[in-house]
C-alpha positions as a Markdown table, in Angstrom:
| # | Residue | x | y | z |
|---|---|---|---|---|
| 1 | Unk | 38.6 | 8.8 | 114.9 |
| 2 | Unk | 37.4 | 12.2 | 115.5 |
| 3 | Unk | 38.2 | 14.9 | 112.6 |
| 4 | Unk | 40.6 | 17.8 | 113.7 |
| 5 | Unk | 39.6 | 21.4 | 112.3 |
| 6 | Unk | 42.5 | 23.5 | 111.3 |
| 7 | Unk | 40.4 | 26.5 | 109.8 |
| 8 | Unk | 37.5 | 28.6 | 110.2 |
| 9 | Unk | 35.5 | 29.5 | 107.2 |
| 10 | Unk | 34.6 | 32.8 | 106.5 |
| 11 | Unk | 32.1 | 34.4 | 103.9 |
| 12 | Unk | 34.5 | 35.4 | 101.1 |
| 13 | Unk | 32.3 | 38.7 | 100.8 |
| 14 | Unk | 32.5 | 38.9 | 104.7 |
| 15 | Unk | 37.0 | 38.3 | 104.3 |
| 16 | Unk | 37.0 | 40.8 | 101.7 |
| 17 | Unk | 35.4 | 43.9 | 103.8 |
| 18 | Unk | 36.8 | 42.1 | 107.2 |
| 19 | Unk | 40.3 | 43.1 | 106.0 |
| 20 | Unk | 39.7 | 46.2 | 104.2 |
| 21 | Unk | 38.6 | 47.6 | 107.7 |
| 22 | Unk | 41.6 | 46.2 | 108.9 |
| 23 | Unk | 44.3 | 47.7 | 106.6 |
| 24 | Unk | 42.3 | 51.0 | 107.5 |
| 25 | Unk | 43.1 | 50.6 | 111.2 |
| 26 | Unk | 39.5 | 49.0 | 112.2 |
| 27 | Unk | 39.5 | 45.6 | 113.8 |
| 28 | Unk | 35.9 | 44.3 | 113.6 |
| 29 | Unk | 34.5 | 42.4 | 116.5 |
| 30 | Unk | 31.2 | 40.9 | 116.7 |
| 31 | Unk | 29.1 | 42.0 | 119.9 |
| 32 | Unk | 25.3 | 41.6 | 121.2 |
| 33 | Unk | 25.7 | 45.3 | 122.8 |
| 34 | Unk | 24.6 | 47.2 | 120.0 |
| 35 | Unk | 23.8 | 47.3 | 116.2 |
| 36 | Unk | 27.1 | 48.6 | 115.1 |
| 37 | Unk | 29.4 | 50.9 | 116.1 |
| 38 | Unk | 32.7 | 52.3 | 116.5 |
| 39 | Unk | 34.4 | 52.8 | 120.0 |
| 40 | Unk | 36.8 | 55.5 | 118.8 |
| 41 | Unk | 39.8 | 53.0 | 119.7 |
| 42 | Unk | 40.2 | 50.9 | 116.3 |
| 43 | Unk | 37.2 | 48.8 | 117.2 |
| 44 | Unk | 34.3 | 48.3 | 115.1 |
| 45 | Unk | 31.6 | 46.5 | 116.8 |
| 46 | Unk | 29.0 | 44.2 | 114.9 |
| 47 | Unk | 26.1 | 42.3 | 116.2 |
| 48 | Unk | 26.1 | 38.5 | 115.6 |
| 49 | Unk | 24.8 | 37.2 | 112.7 |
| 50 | Unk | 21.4 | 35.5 | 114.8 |
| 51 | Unk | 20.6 | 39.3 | 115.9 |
| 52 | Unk | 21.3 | 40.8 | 112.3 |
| 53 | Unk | 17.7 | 41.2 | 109.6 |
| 54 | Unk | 17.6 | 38.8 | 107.0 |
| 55 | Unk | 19.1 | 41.0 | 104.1 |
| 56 | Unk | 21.7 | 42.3 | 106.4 |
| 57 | Unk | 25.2 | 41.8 | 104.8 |
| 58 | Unk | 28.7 | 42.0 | 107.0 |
| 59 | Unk | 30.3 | 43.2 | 103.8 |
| 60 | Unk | 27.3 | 46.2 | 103.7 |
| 61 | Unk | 27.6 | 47.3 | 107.4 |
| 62 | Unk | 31.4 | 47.7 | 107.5 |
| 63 | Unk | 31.4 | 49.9 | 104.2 |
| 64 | Unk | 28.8 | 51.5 | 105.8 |
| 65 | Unk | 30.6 | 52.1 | 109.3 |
| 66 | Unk | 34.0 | 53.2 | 106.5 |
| 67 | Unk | 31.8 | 56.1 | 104.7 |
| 68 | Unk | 30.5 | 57.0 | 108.3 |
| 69 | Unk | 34.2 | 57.4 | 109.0 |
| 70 | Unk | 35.0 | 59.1 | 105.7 |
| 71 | Unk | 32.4 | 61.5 | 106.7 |
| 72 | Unk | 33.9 | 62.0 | 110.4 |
| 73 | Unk | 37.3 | 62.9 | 109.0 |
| 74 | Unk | 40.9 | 62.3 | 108.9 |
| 75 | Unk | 40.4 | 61.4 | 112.5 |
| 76 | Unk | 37.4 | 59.4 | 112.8 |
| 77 | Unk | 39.2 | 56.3 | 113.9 |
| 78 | Unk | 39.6 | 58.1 | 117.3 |
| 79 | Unk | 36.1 | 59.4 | 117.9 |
| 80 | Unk | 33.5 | 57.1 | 118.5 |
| 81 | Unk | 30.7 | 56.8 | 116.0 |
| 82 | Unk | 27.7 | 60.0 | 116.1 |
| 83 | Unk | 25.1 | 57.5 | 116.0 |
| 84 | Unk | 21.4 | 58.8 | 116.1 |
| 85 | Unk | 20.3 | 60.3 | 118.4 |
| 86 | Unk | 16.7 | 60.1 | 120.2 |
| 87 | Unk | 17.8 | 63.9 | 122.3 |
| 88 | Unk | 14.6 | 65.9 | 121.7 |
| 89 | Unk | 17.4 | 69.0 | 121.1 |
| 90 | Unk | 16.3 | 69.6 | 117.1 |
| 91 | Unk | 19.7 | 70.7 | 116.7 |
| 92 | Unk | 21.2 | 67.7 | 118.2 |
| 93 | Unk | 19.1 | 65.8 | 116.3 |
| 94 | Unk | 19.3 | 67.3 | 112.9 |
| 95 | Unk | 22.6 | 67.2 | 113.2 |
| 96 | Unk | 23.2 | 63.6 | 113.7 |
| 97 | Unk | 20.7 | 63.3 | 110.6 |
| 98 | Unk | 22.5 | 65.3 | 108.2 |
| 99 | Unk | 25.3 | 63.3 | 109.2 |
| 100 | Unk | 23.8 | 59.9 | 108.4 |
| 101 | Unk | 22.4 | 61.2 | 105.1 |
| 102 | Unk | 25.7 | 62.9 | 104.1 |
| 103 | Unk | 26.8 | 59.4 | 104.9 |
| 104 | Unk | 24.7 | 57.8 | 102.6 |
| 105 | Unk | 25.3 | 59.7 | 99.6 |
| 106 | Unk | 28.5 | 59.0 | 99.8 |
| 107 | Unk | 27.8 | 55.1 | 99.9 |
| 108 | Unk | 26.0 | 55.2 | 97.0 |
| 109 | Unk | 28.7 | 57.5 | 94.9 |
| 110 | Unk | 31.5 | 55.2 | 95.8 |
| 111 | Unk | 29.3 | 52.3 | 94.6 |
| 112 | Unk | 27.8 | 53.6 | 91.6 |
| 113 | Unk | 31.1 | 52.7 | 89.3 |
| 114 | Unk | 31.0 | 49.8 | 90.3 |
| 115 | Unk | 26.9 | 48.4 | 89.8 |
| 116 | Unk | 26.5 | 47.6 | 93.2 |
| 117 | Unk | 24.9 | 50.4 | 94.2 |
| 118 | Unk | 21.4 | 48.0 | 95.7 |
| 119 | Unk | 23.9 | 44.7 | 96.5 |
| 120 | Unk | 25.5 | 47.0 | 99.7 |
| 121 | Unk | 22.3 | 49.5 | 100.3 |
| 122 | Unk | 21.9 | 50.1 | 103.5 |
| 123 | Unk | 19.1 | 48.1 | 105.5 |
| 124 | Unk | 18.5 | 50.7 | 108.0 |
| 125 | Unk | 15.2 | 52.6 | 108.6 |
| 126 | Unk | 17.3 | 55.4 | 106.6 |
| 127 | Unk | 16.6 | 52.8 | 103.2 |
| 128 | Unk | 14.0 | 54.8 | 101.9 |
| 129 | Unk | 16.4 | 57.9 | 102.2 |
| 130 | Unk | 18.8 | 56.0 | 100.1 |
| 131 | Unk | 16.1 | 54.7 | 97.6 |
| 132 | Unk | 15.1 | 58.0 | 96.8 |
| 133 | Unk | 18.4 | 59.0 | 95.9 |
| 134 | Unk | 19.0 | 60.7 | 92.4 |
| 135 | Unk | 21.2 | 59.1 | 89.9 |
| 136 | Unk | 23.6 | 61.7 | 90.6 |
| 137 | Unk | 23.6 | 60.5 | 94.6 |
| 138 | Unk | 25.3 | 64.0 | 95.7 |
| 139 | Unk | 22.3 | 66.0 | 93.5 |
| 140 | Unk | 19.7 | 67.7 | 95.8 |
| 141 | Unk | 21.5 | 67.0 | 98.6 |
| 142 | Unk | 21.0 | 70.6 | 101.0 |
| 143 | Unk | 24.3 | 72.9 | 101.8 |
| 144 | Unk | 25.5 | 71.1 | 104.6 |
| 145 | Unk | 25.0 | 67.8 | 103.5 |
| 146 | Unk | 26.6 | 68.5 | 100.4 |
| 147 | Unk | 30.1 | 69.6 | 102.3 |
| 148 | Unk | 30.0 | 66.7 | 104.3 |
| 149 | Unk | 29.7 | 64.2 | 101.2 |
| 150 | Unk | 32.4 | 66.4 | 99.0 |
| 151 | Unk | 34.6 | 65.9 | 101.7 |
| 152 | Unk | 34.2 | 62.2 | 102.3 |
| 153 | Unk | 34.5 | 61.5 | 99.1 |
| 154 | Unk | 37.4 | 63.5 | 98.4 |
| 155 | Unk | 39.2 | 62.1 | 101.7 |
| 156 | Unk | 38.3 | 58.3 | 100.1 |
| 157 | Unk | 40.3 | 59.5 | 97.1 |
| 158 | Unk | 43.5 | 59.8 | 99.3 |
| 159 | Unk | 45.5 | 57.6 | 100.8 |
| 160 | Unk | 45.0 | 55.1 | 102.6 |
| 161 | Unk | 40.9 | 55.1 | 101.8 |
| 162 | Unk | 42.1 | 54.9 | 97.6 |
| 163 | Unk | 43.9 | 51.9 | 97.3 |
| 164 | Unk | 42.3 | 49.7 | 99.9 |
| 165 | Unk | 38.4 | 50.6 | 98.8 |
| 166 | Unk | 39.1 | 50.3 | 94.8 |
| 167 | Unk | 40.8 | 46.9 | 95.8 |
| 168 | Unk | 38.0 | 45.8 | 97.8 |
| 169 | Unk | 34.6 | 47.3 | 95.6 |
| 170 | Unk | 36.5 | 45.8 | 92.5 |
| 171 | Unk | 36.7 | 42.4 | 94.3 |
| 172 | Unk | 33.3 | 42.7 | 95.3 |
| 173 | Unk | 32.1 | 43.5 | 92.0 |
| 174 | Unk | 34.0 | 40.9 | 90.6 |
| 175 | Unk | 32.6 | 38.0 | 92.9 |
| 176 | Unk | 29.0 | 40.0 | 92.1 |
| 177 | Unk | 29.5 | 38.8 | 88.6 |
| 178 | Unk | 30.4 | 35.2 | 89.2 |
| 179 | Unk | 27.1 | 34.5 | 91.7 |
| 180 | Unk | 25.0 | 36.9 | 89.3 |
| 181 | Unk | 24.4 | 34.3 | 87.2 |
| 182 | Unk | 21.5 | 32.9 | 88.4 |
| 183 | Unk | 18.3 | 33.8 | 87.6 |
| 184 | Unk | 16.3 | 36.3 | 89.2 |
| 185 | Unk | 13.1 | 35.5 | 91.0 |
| 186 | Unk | 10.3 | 34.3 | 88.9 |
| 187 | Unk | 7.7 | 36.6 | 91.4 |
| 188 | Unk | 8.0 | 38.6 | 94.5 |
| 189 | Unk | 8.0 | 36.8 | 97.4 |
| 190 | Unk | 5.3 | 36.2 | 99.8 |
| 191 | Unk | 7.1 | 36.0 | 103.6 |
| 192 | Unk | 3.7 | 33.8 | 104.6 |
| 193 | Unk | 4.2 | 31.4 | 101.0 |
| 194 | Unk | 7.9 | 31.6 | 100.1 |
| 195 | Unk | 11.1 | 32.0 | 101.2 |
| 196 | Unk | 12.8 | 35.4 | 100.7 |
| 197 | Unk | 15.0 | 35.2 | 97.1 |
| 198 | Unk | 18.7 | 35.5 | 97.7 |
| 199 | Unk | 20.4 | 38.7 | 98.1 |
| 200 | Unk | 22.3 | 38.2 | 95.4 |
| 201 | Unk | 19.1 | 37.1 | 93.0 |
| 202 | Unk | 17.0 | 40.4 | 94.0 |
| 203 | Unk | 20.3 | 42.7 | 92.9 |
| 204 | Unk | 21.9 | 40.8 | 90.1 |
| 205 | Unk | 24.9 | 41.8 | 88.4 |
| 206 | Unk | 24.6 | 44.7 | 85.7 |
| 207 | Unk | 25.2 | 44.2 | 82.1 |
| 208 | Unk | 28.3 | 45.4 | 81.1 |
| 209 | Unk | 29.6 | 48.3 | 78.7 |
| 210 | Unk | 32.4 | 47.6 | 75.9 |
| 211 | Unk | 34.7 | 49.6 | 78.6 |
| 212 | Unk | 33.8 | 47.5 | 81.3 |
| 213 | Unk | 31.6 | 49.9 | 83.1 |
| 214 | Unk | 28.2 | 48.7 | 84.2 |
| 215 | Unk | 25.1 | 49.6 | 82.2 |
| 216 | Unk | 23.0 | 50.2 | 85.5 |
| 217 | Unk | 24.7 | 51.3 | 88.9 |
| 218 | Unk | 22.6 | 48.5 | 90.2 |
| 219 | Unk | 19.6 | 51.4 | 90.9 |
| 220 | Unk | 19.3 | 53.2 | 87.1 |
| 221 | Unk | 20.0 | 52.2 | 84.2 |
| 222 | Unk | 22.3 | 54.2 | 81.7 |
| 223 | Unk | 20.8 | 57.4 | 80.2 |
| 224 | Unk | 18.1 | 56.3 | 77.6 |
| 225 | Unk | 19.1 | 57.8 | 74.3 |
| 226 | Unk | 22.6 | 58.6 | 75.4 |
| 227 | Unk | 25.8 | 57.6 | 73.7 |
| 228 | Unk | 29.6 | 57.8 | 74.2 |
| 229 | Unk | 29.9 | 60.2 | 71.6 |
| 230 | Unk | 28.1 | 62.9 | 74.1 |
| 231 | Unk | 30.1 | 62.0 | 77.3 |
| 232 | Unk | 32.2 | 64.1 | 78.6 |
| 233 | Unk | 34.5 | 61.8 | 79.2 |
| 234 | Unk | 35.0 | 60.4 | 75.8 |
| 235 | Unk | 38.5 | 61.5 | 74.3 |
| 236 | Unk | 38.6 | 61.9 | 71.0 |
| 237 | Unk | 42.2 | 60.6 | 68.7 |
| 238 | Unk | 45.1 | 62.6 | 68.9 |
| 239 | Unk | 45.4 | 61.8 | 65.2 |
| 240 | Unk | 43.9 | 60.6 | 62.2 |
| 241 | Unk | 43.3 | 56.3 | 62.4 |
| 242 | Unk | 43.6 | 57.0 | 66.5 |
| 243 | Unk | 40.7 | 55.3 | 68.6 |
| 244 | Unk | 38.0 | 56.9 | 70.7 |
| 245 | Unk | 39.0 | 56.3 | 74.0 |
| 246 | Unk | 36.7 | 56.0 | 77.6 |
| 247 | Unk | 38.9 | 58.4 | 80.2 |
| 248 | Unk | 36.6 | 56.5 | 83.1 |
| 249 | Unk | 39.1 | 53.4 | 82.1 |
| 250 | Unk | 42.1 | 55.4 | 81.9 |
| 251 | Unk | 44.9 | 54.8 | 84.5 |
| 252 | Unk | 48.1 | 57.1 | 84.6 |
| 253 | Unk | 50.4 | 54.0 | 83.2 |
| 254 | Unk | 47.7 | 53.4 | 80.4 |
| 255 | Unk | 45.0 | 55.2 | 78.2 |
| 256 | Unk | 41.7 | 54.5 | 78.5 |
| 257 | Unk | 39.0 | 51.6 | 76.8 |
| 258 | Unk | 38.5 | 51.5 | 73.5 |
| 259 | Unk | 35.0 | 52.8 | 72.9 |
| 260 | Unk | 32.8 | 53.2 | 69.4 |
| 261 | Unk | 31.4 | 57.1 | 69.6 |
| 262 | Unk | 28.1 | 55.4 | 68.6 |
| 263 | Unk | 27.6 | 53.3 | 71.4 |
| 264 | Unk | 24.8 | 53.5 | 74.0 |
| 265 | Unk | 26.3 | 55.3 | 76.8 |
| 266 | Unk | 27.7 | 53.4 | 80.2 |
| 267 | Unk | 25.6 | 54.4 | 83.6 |
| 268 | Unk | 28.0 | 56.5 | 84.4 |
| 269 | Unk | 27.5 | 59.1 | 81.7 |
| 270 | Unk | 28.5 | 62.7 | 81.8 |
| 271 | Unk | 27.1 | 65.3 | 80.0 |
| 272 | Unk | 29.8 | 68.2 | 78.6 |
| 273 | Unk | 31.3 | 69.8 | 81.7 |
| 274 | Unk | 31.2 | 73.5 | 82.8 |
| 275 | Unk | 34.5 | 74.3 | 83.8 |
| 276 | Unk | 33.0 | 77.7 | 85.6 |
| 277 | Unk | 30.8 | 75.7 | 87.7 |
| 278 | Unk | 32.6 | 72.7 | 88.1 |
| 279 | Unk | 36.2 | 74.1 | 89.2 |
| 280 | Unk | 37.5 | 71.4 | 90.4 |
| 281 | Unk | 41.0 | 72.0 | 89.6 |
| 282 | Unk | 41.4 | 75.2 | 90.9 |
| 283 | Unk | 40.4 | 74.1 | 94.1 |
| 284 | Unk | 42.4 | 71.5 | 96.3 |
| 285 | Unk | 42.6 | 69.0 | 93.9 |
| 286 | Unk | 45.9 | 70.7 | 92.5 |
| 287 | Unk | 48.0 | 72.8 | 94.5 |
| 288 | Unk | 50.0 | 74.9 | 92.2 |
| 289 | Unk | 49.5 | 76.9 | 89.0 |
| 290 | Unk | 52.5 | 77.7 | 87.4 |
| 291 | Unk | 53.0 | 81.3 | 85.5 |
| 292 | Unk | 55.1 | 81.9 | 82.8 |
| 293 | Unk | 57.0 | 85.4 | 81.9 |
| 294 | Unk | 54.7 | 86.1 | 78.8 |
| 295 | Unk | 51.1 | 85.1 | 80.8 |
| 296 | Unk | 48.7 | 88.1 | 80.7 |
| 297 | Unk | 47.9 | 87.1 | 84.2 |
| 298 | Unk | 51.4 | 88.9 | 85.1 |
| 299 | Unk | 50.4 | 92.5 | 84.0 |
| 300 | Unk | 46.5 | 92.4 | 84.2 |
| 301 | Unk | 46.1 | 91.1 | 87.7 |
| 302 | Unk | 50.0 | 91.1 | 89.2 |
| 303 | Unk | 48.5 | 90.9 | 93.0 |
| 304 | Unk | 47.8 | 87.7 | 92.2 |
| 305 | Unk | 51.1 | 86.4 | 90.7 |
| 306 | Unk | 53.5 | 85.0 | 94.0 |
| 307 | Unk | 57.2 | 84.9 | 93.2 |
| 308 | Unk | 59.4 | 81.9 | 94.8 |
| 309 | Unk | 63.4 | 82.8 | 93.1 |
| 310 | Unk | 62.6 | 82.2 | 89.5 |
| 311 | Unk | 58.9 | 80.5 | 89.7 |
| 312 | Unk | 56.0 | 82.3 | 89.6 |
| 313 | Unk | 52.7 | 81.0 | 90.4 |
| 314 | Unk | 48.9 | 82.0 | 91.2 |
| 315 | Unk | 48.7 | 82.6 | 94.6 |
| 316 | Unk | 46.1 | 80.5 | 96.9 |
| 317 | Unk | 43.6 | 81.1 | 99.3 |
| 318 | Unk | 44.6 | 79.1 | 102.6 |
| 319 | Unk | 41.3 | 79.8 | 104.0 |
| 320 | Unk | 39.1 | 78.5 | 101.3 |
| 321 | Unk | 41.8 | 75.9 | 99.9 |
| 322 | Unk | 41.7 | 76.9 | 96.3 |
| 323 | Unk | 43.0 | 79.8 | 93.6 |
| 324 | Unk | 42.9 | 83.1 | 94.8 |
| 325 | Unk | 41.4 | 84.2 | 91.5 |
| 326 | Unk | 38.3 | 81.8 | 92.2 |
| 327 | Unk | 35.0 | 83.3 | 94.0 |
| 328 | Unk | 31.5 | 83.3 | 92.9 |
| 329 | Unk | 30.3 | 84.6 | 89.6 |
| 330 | Unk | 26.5 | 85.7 | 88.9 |
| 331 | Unk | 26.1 | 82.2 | 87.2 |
| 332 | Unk | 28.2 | 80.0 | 89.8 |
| 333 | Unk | 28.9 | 79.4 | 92.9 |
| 334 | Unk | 33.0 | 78.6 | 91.7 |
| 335 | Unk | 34.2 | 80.8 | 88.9 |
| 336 | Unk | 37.2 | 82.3 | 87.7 |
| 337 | Unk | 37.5 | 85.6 | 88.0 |
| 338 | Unk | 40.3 | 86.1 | 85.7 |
| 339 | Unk | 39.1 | 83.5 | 83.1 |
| 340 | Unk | 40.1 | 85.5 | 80.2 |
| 341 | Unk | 43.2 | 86.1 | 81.2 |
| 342 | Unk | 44.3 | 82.5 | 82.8 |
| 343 | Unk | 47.6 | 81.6 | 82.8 |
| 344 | Unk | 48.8 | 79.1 | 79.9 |
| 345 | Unk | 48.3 | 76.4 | 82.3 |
| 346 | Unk | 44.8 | 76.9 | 82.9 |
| 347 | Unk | 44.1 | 76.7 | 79.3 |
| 348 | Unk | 46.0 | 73.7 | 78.5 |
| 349 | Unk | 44.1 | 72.2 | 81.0 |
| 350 | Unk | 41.0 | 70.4 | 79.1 |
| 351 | Unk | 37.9 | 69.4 | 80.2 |
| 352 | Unk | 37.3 | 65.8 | 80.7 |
| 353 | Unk | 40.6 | 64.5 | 80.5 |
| 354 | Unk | 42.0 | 61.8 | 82.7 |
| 355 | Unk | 43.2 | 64.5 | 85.1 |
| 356 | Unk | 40.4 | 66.5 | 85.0 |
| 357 | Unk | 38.5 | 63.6 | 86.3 |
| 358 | Unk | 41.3 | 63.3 | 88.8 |
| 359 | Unk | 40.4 | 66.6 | 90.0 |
| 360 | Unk | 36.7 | 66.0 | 89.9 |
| 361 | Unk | 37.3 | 63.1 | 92.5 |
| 362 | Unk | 39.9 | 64.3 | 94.5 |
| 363 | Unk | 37.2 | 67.3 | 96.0 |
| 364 | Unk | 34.1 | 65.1 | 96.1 |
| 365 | Unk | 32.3 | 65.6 | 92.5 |
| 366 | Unk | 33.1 | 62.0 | 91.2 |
| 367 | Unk | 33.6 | 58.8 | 92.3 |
């Protein structure tokens, strides 16, 4: 009597990132025309797994197609993919190159939190781009490139890209974990000698930090010499007996880890901010500065006090999507002009709170 499949197995890595591109509107199809690629109709084509290099991962190439499409726009889904092209048009060219580089800084910012930052590296001739990456992946990145990356990032920190990439990069890491536990290659290996070492041996798991954060984004290590105490993220007790707590961990329905001051800091360290260069809240993060009666703001600088009935607020820049009192300073290329004179909100606003760091991600400068 002949067995009778009911069910196709699938990669568990390969169901997780198969259905993420799903719930984002992408149906992924596998195809020998091409390496992979969008059609700009809710298809994202793959090439079968016989046609693929040996450290090529499913899971990789659709996150990889995602933050091409987070890089696109809003409205990527209905463009097909830029590609690279071979046009000998420099401008053409460049173009399509700033694009894919833009592209993979913002790979390796969305997987930095999470330690899998060599797991899902790209295994493209653009690699060694991506190797060479800073720590901070969107540091020395050229004007252009840096808009591009700001804005995918800050477009995978909306909805729908939030909720449906933190479910799947936690998953990810998560399964990382459990296979991580085997031991890494005694020696590198030689293609004519050995067989090539799992993927998941030559990019084990990190080493985790008492809040859970990785001690290496899978490329660096955490900061030698650098502790909680010095993050900018650390927040310090409300009162006396209170914990230290790690903002990173903090969601709005709970506070953060518990973390000792002391502690060698997590790879995701953060030196004291500067709110004059940083800015992230008075851009389009946050859409609305209230003013009360007694602000200086009112009398000092009234053309930029708006008046809705009762509520008075800093006008914005539509244009430029941020504070009207925000342009560049001698120091920075964001500052307030008015700083002295903010408004009460401003100044309540601290510095590497939980909604600072909101801000932060919500225009591109964290992930």
């Amino acid at each position: 009597m002949n067995r009778i499949a009911h069910a196709k197995y699938i990669d568990p890595l390969d169901h997780l990132w198969i259905t993420a591109a799903k719930e984002l509107g992408l149906q992924v199809e596998r195809s020998p025309h091409g390496y992979a690629h969008t059609d700009g109709k809710g298809n994202l084509y793959i090439a079968p797994t016989e046609e693929l290099d040996p450290d090529d991962c499913l899971a990789q190439m659709i996150l990889h197609e995602l933050c091409h499409a987070l890089v696109q726009g809003e409205d990527s889904f209905s463009k097909p993919d830029w590609g690279l092209s071979n046009d000998e048009q420099a401008d053409v060219y460049t173009s399509d190159v700033t694009r894919e580089q833009a592209c993979l800084r913002v790979q390796a910012s969305l997987l930095r939190p999470y330690g899998l930052r060599r797991l899902l590296a790209p295994t493209t001739d653009f690699r060694v781009f991506y190797d060479a990456l800073p720590q901070n992946p969107l540091d020395s990145a050229s004007p252009r490139e840096a808009k591009l990356s700001q804005d995918g990032l800050s477009l995978a920190h909306h909805p729908p890209y939030r909720r449906v990439l933190t479910e799947a990069l936690t998953a990810t890491a998560e399964l990382h974990r459990a296979l991580g536990k085997s031991s890494r290659p005694s020696a590198t290996s030689n293609e004519a000698k050995e067989p090539l070492p799992s993927l998941w041996q030559s990019a084990p798991s990190p080493k985790l930090h008492k809040s859970g954060l990785p001690m290496s984004d899978g490329i660096f290590e955490s900061k030698k010499g650098a502790t909680c105490g010095g993050c900018a993220f650390l927040k310090t007790p409300d009162k006396r007996g209170a914990a230290f707590r790690c903002e990173r961990t903090a969601i709005e329905a709970s506070p953060g880890k518990v973390v000792n001051p002391t502690l060698a800091a997590c790879a995701l360290f953060e030196p004291p901010l500067d709110c004059q260069s940083c800015a992230a809240c008075c851009r389009h993060a946050f859409s609305l500065v209230p003013v009360r009666l007694s602000d200086e703001v009112n009398w000092r600088h009234p053309q930029l006090v708006g008046k809705s009935g009762k509520d008075l607020t800093i006008l914005r820049d539509p244009e430029r999507r941020c504070c009207a009192a925000l342009g560049e300073t001698a120091e920075h290329s964001f500052g307030c002009l008015i700083y002295s004179d903010r408004p009460r909100t401003c100044r309540d606003f601290s510095a590497g709170t939980f909604n600072c760091l909101e801000a932060r991600r919500r225009v591109g400068l964290d992930a």
